[in-house]
N, C-alpha and C positions, 0 to 999 in steps of 0.2 A: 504494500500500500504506500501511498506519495502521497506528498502535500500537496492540495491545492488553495486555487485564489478564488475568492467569492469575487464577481464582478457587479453585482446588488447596487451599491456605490460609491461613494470616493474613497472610504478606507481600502479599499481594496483587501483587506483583510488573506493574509497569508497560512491556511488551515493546516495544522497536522491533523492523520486519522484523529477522531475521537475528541477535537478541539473544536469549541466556540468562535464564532467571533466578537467582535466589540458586542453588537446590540443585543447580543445576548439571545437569537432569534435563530441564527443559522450554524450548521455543523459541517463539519466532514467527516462523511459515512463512508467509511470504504473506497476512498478517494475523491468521494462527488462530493460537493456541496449542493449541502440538500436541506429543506425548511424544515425548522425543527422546532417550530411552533403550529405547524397546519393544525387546523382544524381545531385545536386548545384555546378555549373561549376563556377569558376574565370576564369579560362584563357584555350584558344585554338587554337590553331597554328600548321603549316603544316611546321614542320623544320627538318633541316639536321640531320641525326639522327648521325652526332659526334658533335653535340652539346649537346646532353644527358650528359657527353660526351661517347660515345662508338666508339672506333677506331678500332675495329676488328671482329665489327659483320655488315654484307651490307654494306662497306663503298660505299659513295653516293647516298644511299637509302634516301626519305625521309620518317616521320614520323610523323602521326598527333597525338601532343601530347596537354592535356588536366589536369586539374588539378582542386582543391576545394579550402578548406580550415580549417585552423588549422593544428598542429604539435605536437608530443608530446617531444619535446625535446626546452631548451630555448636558443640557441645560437645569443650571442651579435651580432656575423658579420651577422649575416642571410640576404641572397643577394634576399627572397622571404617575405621579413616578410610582406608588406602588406596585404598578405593572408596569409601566414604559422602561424603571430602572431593574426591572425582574427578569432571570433567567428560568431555564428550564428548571422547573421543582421548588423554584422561589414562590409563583403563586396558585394559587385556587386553581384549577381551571377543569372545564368540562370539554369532553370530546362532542364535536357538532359538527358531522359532515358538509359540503358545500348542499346535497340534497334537504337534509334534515333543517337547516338552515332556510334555505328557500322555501319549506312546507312552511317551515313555524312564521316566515313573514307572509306568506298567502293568508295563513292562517288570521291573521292581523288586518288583514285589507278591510274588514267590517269597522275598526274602528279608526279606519282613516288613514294607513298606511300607504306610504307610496311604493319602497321599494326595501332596501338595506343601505344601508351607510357603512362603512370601513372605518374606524374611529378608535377614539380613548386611548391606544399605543400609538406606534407607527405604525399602520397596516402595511408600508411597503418591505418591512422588511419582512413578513411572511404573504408577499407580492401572488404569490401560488395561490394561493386557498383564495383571495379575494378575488384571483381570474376566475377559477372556476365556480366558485358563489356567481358569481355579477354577469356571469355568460347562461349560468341558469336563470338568473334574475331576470335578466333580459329576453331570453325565450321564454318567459310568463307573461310578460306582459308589463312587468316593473322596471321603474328608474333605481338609478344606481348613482350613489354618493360618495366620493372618498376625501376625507380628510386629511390631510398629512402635512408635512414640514421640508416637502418637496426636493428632500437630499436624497435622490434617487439616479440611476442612470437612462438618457434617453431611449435605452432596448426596452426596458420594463415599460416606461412610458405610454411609449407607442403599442404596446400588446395591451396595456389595461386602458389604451384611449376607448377602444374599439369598443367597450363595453360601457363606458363612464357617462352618466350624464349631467355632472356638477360636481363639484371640487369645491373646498376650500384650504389655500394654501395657507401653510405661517411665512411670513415674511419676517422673522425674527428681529432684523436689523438693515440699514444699509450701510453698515461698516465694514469692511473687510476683518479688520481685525476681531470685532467683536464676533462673526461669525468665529472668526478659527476660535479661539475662546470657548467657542461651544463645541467645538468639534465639527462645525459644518463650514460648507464653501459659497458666499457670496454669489459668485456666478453660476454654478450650477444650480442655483437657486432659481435664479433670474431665466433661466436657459429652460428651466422646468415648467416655468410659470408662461411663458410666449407658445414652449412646444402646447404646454393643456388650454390654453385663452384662444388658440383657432381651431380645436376640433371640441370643445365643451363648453357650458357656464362656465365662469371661474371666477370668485369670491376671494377675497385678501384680508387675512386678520394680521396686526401687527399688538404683540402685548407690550404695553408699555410698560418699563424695568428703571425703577429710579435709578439715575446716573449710569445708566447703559444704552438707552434712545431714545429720550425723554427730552430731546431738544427740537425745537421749531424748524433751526436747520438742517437736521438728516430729515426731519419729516416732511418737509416741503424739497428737501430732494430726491427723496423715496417717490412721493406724488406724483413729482415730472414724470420720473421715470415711467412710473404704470401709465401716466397720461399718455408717454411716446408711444406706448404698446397701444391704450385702448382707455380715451378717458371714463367710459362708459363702466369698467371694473370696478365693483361696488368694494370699500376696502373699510373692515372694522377695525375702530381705533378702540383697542380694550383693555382695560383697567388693571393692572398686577396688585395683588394680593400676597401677603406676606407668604412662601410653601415653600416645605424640602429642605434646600440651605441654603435659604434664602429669606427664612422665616421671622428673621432680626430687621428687616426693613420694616418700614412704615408701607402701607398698602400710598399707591400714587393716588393726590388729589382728584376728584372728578370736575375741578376746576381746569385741572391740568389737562385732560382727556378733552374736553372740552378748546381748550387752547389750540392741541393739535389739530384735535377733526375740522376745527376751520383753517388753518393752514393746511391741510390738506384737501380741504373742499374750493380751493383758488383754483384747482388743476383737476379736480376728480367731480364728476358728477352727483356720484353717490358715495358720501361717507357715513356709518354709522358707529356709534358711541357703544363700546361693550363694560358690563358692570355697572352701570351709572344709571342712577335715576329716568334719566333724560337720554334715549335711547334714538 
């Protein structure tokens, strides 16, 4: 048996048999790398699908969204880490086929369901199970939602496009640095977000991190940028909350939240306010 390389995304991640990698989500089995969170649910729930958040695709619709475990990105505030920072055997989980799965959301379609969502971890890094979910989703008759933090490689992209009908990405930051920071890459970012904005919806959360990008200036540079792509990209400017280790800050003002979403509605058509009163 021999090492291999996950090519999932940027860490590239270099496997012996029997090793993990970073996100804690993929293995090497017998030489392959292969998803080592399929089908292992952490969480499942039947919610309002602008809590994804997506405010402009079925508002009122709801959505049974479902989720693993592991991440390939390390972010301090992470509001999911007891599963985003969890490996194999670290959490709860139940086995749910992509079949069993698409029953129990048919099943849901009486009380309003549209389709499934991919959420609460990374879904991309067990990128597998949510093609084959989201390709039965879609020969039912269902919409398909994935949420992610869009550090993915354009292969995967383009195979989960085909299936996808709205997206909302994290736009974490538009600093380079502060990206590496977390373990993720600025432009792959950027590159994620232009390939899914011409073949689906696509929705923009940025959480705001006191004294990480919480200034007027990246956020009215961030703005341009999506305006050059598509000023019409609805992008949620949302509230950070003390979590993780991270939990020693003060949660950011909602006066603050506030401050940005109008500098970012100079450039952007639809900004909405996440956490705050005034939505």
């Amino acid at each position: 048996m021999k090492e291999a390389v996950c090519q999932v995304c940027i860490h590239g991640c270099r496997l012996k048999p029997g090793q993990w990698g970073m996100c804690g989500a993929r293995k090497n089995e017998n030489g392959k790398i292969v998803c080592g969170n399929y089908g292992q649910i952490t969480s499942l729930a039947l919610d309002p699908i602008e809590k994804k958040p997506l405010k402009m695709f079925h508002p009122g619709a709801m959505i049974l969204s479902v989720g693993s475990f592991g991440c390939n990105l390390r972010c301090p505030f992470c509001q999911n880490h007891r599963i985003s920072m969890a490996g194999a055997g670290e959490a709860e989980t139940v086995f749910l086929s992509p079949q069993a799965l698409v029953k129990r959301a048919k099943s849901c379609q009486r009380e309003g369901n549209l389709g499934l969502a991919f959420t609460y971890n990374e879904p991309l890094v067990g990128w597998e199970y949510v093609r084959d979910a989201a390709r039965l989703s879609r020969a039912a008759g269902m919409k398909n939602v994935l949420v992610t933090n869009g550090t993915a490689s354009p292969d995967v992209l383009q195979e989960l496009l085909l299936f996808m009908d709205a997206m909302n990405i994290d736009l974490k930051s538009f600093r380079r640095e502060t990206y590496r920071k977390l373990g993720g890459d600025l432009d792959t970012v950027q590159q994620f977000i232009l390939q899914a904005a011409a073949s689906c919806h696509v929705e923009l959360t940025t959480l705001i991190v006191p004294g990480q990008n919480d200034s007027v200036a990246e956020m009215e540079e961030e703005a341009r940028w999506i305006a050059s792509a598509d000023r019409k990209i609805p992008l949620h400017v949302t509230r950070f909350f003390p979590r993780y280790q991270m939990s020693d800050r003060r949660a950011v003002s909602e006066q603050q939240i506030y401050r940005l979403a109008e500098a970012a509605g100079k450039y952007l058509d639809h900004v909405f306010t996440g956490n705050c009163q005034r939505v």
